[in-house]
mmCIF file as Biopython writes it, N, C-alpha, C and O atoms, coordinates in Angstrom:
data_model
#
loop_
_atom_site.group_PDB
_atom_site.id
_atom_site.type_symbol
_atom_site.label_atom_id
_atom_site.label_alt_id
_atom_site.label_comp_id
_atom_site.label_asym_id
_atom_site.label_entity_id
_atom_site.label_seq_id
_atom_site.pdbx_PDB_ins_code
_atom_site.Cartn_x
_atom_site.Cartn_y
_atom_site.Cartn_z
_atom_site.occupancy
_atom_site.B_iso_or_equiv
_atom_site.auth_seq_id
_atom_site.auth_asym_id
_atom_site.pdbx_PDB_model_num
ATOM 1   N N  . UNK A ? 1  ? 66.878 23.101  0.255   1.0 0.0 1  A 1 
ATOM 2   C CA . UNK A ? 1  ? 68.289 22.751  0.358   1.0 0.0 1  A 1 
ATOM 3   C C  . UNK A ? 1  ? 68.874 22.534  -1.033  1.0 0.0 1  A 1 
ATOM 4   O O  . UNK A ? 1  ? 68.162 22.220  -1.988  1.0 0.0 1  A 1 
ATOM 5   N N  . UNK A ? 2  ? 70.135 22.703  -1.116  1.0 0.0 2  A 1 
ATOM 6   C CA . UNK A ? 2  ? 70.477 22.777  -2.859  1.0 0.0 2  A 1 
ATOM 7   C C  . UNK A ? 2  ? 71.332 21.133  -2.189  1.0 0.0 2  A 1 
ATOM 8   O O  . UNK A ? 2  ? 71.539 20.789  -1.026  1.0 0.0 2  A 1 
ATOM 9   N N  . UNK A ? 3  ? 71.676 20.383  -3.596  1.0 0.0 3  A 1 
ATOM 10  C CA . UNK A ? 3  ? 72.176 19.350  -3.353  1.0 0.0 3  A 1 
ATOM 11  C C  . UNK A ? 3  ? 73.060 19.098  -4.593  1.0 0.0 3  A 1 
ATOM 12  O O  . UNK A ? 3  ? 72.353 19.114  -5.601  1.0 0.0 3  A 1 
ATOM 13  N N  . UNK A ? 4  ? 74.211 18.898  -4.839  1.0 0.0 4  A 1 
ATOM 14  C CA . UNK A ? 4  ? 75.522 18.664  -5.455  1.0 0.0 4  A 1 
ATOM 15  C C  . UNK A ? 4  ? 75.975 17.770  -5.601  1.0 0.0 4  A 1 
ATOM 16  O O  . UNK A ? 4  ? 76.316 17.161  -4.588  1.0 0.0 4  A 1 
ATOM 17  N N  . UNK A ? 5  ? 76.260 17.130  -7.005  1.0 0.0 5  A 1 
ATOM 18  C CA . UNK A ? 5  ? 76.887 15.974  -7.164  1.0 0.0 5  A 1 
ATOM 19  C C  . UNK A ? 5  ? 78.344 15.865  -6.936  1.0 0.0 5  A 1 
ATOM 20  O O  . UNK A ? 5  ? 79.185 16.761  -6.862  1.0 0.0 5  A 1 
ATOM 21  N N  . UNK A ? 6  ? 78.495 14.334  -6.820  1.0 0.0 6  A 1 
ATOM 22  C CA . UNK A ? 6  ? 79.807 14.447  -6.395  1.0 0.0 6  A 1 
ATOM 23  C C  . UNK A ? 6  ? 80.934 14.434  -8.047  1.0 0.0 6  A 1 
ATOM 24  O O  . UNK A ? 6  ? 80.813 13.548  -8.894  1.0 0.0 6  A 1 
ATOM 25  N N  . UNK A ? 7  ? 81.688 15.306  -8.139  1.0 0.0 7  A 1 
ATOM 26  C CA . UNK A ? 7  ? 82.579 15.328  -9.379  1.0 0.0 7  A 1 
ATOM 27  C C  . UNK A ? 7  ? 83.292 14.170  -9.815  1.0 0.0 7  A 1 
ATOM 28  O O  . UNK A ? 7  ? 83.609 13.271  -9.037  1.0 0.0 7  A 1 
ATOM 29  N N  . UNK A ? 8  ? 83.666 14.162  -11.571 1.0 0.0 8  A 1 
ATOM 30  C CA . UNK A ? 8  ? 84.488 12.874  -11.539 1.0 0.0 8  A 1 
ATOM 31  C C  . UNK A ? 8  ? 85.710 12.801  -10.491 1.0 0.0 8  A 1 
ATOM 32  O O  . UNK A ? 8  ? 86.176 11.765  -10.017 1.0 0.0 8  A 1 
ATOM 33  N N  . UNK A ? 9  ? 86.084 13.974  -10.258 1.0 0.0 9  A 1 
ATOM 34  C CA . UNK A ? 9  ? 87.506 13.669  -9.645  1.0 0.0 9  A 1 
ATOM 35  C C  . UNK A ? 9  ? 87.377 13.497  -7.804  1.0 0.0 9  A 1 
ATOM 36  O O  . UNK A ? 9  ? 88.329 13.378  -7.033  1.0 0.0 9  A 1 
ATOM 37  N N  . UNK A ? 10 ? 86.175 13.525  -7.513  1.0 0.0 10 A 1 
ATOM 38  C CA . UNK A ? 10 ? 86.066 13.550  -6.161  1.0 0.0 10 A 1 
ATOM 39  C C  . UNK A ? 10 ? 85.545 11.834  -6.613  1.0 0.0 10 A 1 
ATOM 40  O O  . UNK A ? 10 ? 86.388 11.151  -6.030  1.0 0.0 10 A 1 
ATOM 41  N N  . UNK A ? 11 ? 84.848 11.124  -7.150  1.0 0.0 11 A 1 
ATOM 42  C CA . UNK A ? 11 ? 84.481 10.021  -7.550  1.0 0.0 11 A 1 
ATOM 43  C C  . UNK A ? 11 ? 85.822 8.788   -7.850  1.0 0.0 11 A 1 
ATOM 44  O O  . UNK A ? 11 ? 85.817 7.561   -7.751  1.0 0.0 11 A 1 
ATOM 45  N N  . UNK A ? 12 ? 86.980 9.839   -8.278  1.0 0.0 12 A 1 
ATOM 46  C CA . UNK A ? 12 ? 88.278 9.019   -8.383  1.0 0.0 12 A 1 
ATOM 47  C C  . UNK A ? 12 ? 88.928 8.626   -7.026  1.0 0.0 12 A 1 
ATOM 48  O O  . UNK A ? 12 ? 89.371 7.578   -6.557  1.0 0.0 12 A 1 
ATOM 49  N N  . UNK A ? 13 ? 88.791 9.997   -6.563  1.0 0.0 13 A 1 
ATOM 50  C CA . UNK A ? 13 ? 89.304 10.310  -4.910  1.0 0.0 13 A 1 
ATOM 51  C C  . UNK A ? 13 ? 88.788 8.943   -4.105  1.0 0.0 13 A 1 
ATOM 52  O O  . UNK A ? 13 ? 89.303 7.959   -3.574  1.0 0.0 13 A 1 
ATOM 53  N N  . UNK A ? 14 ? 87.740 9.370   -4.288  1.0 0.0 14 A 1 
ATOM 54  C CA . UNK A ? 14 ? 86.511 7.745   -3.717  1.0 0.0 14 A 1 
ATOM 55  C C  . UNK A ? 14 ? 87.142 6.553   -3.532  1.0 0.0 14 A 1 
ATOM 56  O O  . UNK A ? 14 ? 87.740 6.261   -2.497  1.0 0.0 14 A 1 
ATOM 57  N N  . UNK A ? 15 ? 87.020 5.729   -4.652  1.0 0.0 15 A 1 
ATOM 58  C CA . UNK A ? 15 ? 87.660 5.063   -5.111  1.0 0.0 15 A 1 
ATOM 59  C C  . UNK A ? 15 ? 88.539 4.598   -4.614  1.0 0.0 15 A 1 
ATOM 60  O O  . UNK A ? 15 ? 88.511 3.457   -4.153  1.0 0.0 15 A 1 
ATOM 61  N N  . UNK A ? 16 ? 89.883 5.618   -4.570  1.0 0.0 16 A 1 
ATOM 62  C CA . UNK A ? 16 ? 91.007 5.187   -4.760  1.0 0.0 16 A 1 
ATOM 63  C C  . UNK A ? 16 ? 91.338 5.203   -2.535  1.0 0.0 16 A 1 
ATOM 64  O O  . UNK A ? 16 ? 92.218 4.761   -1.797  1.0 0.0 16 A 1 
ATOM 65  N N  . UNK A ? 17 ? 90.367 5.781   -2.387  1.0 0.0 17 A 1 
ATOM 66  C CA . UNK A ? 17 ? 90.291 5.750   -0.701  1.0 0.0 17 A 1 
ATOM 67  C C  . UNK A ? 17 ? 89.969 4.583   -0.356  1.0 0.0 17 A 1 
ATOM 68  O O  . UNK A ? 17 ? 90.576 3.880   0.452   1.0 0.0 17 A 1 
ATOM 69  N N  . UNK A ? 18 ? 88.686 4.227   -1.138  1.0 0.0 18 A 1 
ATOM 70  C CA . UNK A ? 18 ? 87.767 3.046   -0.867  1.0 0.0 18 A 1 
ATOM 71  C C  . UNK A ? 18 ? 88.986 1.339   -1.004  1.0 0.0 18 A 1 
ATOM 72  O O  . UNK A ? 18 ? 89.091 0.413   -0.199  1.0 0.0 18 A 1 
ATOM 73  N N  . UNK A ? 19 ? 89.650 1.548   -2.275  1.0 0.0 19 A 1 
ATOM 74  C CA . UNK A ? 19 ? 90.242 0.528   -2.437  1.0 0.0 19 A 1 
ATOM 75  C C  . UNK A ? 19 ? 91.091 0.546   -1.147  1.0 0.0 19 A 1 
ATOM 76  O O  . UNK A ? 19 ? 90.767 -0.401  -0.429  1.0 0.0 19 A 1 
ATOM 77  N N  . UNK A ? 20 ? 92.152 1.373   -0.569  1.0 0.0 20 A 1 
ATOM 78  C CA . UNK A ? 20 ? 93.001 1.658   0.290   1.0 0.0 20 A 1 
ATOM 79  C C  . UNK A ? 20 ? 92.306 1.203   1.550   1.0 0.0 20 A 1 
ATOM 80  O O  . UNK A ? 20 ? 93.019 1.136   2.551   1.0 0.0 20 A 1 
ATOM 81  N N  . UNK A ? 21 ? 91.158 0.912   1.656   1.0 0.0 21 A 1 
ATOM 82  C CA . UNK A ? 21 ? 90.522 0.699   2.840   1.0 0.0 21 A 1 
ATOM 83  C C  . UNK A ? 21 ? 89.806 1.335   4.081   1.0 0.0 21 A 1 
ATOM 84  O O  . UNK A ? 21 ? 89.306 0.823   5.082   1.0 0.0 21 A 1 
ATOM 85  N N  . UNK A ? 22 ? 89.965 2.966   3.552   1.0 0.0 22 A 1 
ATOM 86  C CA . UNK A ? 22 ? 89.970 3.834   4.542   1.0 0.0 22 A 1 
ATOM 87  C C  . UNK A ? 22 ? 88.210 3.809   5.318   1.0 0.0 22 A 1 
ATOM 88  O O  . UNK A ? 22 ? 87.186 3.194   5.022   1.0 0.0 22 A 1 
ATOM 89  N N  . UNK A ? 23 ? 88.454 4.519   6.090   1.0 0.0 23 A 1 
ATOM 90  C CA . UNK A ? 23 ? 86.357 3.810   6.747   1.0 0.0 23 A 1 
ATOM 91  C C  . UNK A ? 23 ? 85.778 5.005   6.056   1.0 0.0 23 A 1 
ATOM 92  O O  . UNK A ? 23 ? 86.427 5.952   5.614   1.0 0.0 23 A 1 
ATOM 93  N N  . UNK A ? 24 ? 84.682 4.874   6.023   1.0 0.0 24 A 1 
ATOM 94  C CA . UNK A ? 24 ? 83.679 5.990   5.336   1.0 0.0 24 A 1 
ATOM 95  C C  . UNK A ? 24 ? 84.007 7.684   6.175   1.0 0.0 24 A 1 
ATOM 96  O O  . UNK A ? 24 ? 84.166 8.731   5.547   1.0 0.0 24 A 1 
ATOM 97  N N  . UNK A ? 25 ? 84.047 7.534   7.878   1.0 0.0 25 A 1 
ATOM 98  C CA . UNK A ? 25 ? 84.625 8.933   8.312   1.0 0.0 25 A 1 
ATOM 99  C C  . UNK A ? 25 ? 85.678 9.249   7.628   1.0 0.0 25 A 1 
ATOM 100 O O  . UNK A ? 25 ? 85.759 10.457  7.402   1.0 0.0 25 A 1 
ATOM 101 N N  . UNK A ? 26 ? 86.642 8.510   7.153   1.0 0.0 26 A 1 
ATOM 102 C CA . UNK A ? 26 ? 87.506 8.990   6.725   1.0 0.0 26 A 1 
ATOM 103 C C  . UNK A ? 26 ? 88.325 9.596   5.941   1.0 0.0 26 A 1 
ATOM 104 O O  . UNK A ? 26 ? 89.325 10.305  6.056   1.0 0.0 26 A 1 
ATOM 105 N N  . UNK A ? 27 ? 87.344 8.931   4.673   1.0 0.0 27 A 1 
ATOM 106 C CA . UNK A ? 27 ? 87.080 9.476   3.411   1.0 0.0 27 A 1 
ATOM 107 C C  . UNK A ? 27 ? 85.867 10.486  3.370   1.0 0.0 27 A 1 
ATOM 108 O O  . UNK A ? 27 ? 85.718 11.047  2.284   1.0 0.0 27 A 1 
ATOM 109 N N  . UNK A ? 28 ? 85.019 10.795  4.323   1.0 0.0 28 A 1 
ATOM 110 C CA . UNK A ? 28 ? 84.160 12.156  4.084   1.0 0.0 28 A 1 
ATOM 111 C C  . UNK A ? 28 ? 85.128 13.277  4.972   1.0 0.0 28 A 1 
ATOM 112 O O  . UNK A ? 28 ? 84.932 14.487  4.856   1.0 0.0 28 A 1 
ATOM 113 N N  . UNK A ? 29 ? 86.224 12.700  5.896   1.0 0.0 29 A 1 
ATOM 114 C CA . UNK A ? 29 ? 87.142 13.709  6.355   1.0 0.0 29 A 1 
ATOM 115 C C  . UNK A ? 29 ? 88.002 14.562  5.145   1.0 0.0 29 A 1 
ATOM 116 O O  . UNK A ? 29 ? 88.040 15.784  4.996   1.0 0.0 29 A 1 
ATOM 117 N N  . UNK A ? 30 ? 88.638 13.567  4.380   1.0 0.0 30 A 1 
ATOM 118 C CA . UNK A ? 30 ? 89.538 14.142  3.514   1.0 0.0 30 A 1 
ATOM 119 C C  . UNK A ? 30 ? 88.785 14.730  2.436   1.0 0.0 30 A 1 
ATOM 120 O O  . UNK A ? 30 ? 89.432 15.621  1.886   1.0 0.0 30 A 1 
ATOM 121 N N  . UNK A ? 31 ? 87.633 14.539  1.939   1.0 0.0 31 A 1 
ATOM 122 C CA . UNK A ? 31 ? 86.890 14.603  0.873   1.0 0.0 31 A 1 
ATOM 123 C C  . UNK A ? 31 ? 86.027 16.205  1.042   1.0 0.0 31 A 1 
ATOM 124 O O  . UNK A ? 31 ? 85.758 17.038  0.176   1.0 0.0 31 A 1 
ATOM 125 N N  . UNK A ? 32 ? 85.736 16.196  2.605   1.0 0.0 32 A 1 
ATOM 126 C CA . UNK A ? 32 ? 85.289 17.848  3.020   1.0 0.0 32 A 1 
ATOM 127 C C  . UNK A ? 32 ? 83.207 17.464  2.400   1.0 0.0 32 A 1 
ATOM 128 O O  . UNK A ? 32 ? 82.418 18.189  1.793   1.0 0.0 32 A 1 
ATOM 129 N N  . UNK A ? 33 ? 83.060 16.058  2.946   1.0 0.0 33 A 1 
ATOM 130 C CA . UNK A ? 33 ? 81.964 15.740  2.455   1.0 0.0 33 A 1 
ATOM 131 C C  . UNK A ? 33 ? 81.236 14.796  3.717   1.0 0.0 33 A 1 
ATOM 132 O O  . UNK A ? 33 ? 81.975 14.100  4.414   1.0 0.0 33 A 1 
ATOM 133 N N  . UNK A ? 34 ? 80.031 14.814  3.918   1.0 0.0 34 A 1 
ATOM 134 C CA . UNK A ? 34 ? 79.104 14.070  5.002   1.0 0.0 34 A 1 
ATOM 135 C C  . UNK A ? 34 ? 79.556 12.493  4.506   1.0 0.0 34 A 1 
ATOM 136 O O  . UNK A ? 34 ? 80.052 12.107  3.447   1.0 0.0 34 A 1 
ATOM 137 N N  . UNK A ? 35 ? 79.153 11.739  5.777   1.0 0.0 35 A 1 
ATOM 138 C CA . UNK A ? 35 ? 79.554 10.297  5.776   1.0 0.0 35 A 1 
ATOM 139 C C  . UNK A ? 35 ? 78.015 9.597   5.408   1.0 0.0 35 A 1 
ATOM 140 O O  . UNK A ? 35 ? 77.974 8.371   5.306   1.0 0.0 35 A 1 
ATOM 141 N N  . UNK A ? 36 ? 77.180 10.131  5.279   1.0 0.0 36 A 1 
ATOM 142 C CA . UNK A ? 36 ? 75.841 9.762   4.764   1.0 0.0 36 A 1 
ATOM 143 C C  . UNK A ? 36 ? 76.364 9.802   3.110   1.0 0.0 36 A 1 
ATOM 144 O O  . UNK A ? 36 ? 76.339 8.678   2.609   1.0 0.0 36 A 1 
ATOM 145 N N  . UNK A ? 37 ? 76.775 10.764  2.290   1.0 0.0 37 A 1 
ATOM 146 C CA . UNK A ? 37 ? 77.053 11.226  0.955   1.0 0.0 37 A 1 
ATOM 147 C C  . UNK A ? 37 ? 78.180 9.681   0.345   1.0 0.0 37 A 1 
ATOM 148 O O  . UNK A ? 37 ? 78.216 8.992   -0.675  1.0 0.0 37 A 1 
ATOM 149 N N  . UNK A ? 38 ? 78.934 9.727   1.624   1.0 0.0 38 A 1 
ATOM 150 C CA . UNK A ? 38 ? 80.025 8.319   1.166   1.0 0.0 38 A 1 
ATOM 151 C C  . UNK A ? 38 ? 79.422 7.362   1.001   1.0 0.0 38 A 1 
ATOM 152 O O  . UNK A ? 38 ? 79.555 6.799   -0.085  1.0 0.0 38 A 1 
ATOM 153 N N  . UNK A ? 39 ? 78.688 6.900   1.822   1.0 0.0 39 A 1 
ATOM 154 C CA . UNK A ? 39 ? 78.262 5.586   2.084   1.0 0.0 39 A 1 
ATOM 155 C C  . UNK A ? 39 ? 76.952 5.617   1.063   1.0 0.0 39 A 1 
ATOM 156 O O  . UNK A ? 39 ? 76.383 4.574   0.744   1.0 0.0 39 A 1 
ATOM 157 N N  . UNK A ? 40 ? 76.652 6.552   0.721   1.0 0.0 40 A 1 
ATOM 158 C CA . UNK A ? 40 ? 75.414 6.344   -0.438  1.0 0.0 40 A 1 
ATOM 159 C C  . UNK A ? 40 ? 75.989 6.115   -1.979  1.0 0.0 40 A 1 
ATOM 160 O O  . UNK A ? 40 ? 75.507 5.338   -2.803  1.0 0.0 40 A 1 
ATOM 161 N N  . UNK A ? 41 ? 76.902 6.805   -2.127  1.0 0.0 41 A 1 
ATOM 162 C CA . UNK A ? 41 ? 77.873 6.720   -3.386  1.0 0.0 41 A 1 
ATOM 163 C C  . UNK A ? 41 ? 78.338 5.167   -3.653  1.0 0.0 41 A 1 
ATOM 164 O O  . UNK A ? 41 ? 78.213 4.423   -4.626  1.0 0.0 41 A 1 
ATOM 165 N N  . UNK A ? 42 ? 78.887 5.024   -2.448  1.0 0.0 42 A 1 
ATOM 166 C CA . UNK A ? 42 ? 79.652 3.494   -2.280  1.0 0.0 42 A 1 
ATOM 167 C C  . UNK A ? 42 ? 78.771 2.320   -2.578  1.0 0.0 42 A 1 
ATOM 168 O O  . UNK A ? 42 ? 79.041 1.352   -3.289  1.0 0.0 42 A 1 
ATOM 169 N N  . UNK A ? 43 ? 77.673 2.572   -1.913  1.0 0.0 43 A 1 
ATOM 170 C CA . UNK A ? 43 ? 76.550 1.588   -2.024  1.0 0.0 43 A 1 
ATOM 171 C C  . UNK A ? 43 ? 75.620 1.596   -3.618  1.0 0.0 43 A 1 
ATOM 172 O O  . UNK A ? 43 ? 75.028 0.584   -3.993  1.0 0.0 43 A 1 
ATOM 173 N N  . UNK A ? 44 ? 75.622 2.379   -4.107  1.0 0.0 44 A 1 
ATOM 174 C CA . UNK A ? 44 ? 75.284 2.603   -5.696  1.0 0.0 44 A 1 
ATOM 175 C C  . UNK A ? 44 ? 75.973 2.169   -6.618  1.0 0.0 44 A 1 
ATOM 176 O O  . UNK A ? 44 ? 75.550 1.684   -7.667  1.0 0.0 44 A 1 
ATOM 177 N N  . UNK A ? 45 ? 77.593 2.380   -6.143  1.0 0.0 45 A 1 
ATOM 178 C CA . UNK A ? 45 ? 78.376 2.181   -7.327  1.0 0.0 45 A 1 
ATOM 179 C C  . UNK A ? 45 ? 79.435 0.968   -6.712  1.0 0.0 45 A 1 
ATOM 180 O O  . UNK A ? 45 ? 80.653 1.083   -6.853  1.0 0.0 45 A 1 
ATOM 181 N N  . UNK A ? 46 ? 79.039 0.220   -6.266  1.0 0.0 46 A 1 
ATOM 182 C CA . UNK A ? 46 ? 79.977 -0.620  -5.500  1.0 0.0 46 A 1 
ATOM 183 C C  . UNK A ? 46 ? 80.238 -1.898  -6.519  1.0 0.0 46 A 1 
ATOM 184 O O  . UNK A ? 46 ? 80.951 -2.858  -6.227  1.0 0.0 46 A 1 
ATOM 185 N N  . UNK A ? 47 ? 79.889 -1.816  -7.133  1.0 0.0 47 A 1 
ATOM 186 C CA . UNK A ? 47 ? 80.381 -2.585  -8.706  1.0 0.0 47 A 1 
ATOM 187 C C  . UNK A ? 47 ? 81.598 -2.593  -9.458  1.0 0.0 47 A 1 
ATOM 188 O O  . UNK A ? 47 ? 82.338 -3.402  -10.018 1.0 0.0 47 A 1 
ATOM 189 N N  . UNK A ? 48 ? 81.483 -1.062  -9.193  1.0 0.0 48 A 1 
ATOM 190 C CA . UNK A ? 48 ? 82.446 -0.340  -10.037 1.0 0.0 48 A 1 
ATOM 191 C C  . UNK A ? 48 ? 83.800 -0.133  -9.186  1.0 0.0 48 A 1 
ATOM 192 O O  . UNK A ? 48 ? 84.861 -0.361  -9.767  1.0 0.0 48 A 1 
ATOM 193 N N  . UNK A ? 49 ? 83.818 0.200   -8.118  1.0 0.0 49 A 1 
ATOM 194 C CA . UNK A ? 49 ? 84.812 0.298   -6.695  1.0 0.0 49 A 1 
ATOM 195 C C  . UNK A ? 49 ? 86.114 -0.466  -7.228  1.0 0.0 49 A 1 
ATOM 196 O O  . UNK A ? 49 ? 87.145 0.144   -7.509  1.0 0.0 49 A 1 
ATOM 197 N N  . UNK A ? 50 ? 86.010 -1.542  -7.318  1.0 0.0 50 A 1 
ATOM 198 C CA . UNK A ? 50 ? 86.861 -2.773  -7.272  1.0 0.0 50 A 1 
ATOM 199 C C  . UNK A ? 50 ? 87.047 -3.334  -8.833  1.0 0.0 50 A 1 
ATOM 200 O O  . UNK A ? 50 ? 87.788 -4.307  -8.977  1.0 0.0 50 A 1 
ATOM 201 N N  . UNK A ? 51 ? 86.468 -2.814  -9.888  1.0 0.0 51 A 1 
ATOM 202 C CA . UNK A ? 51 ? 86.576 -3.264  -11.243 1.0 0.0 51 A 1 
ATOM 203 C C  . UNK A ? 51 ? 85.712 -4.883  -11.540 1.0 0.0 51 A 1 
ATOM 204 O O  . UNK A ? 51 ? 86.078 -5.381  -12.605 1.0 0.0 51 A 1 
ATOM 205 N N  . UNK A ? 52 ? 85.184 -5.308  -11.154 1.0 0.0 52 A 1 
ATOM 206 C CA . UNK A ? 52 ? 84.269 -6.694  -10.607 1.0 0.0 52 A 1 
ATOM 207 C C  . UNK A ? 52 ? 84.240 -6.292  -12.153 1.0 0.0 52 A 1 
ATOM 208 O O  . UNK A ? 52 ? 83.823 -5.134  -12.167 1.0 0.0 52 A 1 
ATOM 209 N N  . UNK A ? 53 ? 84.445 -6.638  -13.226 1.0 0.0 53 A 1 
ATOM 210 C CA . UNK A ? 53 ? 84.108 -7.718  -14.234 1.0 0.0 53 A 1 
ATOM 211 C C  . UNK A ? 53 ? 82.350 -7.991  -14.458 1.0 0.0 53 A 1 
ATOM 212 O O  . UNK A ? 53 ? 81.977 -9.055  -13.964 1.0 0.0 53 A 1 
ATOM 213 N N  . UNK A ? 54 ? 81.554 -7.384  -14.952 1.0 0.0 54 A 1 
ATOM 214 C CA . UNK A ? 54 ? 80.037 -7.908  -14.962 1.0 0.0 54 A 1 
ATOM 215 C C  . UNK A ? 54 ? 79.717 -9.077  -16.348 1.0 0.0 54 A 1 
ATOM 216 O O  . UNK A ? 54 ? 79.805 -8.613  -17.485 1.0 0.0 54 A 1 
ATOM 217 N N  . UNK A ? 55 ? 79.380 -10.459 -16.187 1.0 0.0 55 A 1 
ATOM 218 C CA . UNK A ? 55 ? 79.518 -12.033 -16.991 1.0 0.0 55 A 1 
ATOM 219 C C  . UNK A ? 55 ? 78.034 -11.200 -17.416 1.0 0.0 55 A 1 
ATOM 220 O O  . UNK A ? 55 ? 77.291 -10.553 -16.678 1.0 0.0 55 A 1 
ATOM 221 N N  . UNK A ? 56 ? 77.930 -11.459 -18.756 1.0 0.0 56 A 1 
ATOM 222 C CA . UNK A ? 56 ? 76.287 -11.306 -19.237 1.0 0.0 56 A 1 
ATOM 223 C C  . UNK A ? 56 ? 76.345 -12.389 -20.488 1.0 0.0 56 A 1 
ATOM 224 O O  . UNK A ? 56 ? 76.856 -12.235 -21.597 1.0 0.0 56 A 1 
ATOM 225 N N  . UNK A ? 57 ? 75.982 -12.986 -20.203 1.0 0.0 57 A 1 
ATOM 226 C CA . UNK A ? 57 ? 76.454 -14.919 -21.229 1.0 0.0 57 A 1 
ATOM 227 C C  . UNK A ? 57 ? 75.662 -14.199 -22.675 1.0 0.0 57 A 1 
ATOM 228 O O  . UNK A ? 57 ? 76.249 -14.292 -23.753 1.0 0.0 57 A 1 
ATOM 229 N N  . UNK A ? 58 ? 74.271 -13.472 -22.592 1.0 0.0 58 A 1 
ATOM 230 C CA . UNK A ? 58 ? 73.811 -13.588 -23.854 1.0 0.0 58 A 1 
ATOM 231 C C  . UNK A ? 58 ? 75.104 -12.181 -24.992 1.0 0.0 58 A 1 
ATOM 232 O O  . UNK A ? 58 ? 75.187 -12.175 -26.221 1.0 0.0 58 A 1 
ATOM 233 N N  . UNK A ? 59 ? 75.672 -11.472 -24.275 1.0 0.0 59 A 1 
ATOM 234 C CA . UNK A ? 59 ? 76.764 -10.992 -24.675 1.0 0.0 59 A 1 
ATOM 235 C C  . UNK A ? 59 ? 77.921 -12.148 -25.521 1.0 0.0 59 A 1 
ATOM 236 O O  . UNK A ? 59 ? 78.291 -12.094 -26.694 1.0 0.0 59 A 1 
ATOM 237 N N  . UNK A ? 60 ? 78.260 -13.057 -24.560 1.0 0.0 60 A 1 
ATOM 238 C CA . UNK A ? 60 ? 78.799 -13.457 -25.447 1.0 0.0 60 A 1 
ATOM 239 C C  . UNK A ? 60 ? 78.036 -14.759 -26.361 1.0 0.0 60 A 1 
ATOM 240 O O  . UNK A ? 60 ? 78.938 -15.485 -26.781 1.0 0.0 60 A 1 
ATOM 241 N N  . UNK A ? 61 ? 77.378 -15.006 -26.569 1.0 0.0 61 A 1 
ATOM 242 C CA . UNK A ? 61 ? 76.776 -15.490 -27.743 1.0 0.0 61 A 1 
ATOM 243 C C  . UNK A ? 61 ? 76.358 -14.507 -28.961 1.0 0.0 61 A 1 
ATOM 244 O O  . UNK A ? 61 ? 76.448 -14.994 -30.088 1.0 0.0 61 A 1 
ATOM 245 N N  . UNK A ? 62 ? 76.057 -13.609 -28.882 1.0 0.0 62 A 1 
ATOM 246 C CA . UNK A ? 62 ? 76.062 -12.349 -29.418 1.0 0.0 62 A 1 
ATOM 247 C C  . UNK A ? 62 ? 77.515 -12.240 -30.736 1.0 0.0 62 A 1 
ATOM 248 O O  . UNK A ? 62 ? 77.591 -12.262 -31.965 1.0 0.0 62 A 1 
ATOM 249 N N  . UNK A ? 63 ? 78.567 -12.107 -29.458 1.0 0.0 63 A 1 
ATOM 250 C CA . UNK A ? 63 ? 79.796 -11.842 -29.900 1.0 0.0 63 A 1 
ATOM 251 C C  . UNK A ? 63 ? 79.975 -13.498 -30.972 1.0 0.0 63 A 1 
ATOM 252 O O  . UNK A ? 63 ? 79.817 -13.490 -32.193 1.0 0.0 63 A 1 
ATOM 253 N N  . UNK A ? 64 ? 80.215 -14.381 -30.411 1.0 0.0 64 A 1 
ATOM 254 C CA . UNK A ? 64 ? 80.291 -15.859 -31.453 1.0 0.0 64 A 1 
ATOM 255 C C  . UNK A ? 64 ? 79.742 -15.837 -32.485 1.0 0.0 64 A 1 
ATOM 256 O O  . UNK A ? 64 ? 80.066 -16.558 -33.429 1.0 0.0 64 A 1 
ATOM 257 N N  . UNK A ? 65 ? 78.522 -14.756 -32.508 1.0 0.0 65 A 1 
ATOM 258 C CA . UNK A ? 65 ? 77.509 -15.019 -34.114 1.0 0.0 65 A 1 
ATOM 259 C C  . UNK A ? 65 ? 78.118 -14.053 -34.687 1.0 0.0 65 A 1 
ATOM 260 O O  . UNK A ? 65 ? 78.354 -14.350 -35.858 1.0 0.0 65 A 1 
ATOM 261 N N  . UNK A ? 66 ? 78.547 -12.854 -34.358 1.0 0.0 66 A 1 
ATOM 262 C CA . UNK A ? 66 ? 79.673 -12.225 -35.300 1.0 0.0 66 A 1 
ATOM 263 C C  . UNK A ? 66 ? 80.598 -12.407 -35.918 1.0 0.0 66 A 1 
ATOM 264 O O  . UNK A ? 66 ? 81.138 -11.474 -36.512 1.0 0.0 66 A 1 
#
């Protein structure tokens, strides 16, 4: 089976579905992509989805000694 990543701009598409709320059928409807492919994407990058801010404290001590 050949297997294909999903593009930045189908990755924006994502996103911008995901924030909107749409259910995973719904976004593999518009997307022309399996609902297994959504929900694996979503679940990998679900960090990133929503902009969540990642705190890493020794970062900023790092930054203070500069």
């Amino acid at each position: 089976m050949n297997y294909t990543h999903l593009t930045i701009e189908e990755r924006s598409c994502l996103r911008i579905y995901y924030k909107k709320g749409f259910s995973y059928r719904k976004i593999a409807e518009l997307m022309g992509r399996s609902v297994s492919t959504i929900s694996r994407e979503i679940r990998r990058n679900c960090t990133h989805m929503y902009d969540i801010p990642t705190y890493y404290p020794q970062q900023k001590e790092q930054q203070d000694i500069t």
